[in-house]
C-alpha positions in Angstrom: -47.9 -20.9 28.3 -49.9 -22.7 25.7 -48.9 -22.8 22.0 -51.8 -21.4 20.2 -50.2 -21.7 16.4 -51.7 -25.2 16.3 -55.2 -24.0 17.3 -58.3 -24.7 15.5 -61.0 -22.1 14.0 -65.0 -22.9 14.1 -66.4 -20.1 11.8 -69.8 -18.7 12.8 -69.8 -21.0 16.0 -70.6 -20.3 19.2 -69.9 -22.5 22.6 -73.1 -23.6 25.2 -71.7 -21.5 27.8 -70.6 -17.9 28.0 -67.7 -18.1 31.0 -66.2 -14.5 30.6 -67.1 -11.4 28.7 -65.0 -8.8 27.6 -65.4 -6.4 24.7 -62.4 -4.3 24.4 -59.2 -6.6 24.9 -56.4 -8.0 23.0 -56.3 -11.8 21.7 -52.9 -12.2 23.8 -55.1 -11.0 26.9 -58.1 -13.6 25.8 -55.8 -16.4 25.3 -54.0 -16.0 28.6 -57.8 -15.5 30.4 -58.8 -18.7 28.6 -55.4 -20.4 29.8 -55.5 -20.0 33.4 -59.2 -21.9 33.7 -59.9 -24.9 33.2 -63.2 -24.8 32.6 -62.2 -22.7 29.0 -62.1 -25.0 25.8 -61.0 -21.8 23.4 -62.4 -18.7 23.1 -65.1 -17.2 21.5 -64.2 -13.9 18.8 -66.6 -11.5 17.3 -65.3 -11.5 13.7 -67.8 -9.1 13.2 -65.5 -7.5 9.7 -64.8 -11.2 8.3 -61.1 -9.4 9.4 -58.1 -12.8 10.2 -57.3 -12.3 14.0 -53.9 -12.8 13.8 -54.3 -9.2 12.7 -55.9 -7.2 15.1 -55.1 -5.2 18.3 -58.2 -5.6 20.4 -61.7 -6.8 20.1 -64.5 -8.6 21.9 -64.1 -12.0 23.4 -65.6 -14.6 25.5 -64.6 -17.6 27.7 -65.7 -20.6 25.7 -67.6 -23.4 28.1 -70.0 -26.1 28.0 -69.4 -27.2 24.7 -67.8 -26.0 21.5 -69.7 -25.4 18.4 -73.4 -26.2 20.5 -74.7 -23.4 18.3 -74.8 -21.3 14.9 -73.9 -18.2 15.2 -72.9 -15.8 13.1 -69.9 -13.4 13.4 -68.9 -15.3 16.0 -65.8 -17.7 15.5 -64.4 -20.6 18.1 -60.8 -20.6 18.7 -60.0 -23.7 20.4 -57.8 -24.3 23.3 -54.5 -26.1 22.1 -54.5 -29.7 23.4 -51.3 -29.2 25.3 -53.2 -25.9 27.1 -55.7 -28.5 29.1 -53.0 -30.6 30.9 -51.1 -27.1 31.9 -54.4 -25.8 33.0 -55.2 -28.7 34.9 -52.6 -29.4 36.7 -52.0 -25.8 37.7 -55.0 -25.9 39.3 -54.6 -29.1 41.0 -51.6 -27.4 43.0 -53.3 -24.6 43.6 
């Protein structure tokens, strides 16, 4: 498991590449989506209510790819993918 306390917020950013979509699921759900490929740099929240997301049950997220922060746009904020979550990733993949 990654430790997302450390992770970083880009505020009314979104990333060059949608990898996964999903409207109606928790951040825990998102974050362990986002974990388990390696082709996610963080994921992508829409902070539609200006609400913190620490505090929410469920809401609509997406796989971040491509490049982080590649475009404005609004409501949308960039959690990014703690360091420490790319070498798990990776290497979990490469013993696949």
């Amino acid at each position: 498991r990654c430790d997302w306390a450390a992770a970083n917020m880009m505020v009314n950013m979104d990333c060059a590449t949608v990898l996964w979509d999903e409207a109606d699921i928790s951040v825990a759900e998102a974050k362990v989506k986002c974990e388990n490929d390696v082709e996610c740099l963080g994921i992508v929240w829409h902070n539609k209510m200006a609400e913190n997301v620490n505090f929410i049950s469920k809401g609509h997220f997406q796989g971040c790819g491509g490049a982080m922060g590649a475009n404005p746009k609004p409501q949308w904020d960039i959690i990014t993918k703690p360091g420490t979550c790319q070498t798990a990733a990776a290497s979990a993949s490469a013993s696949a």
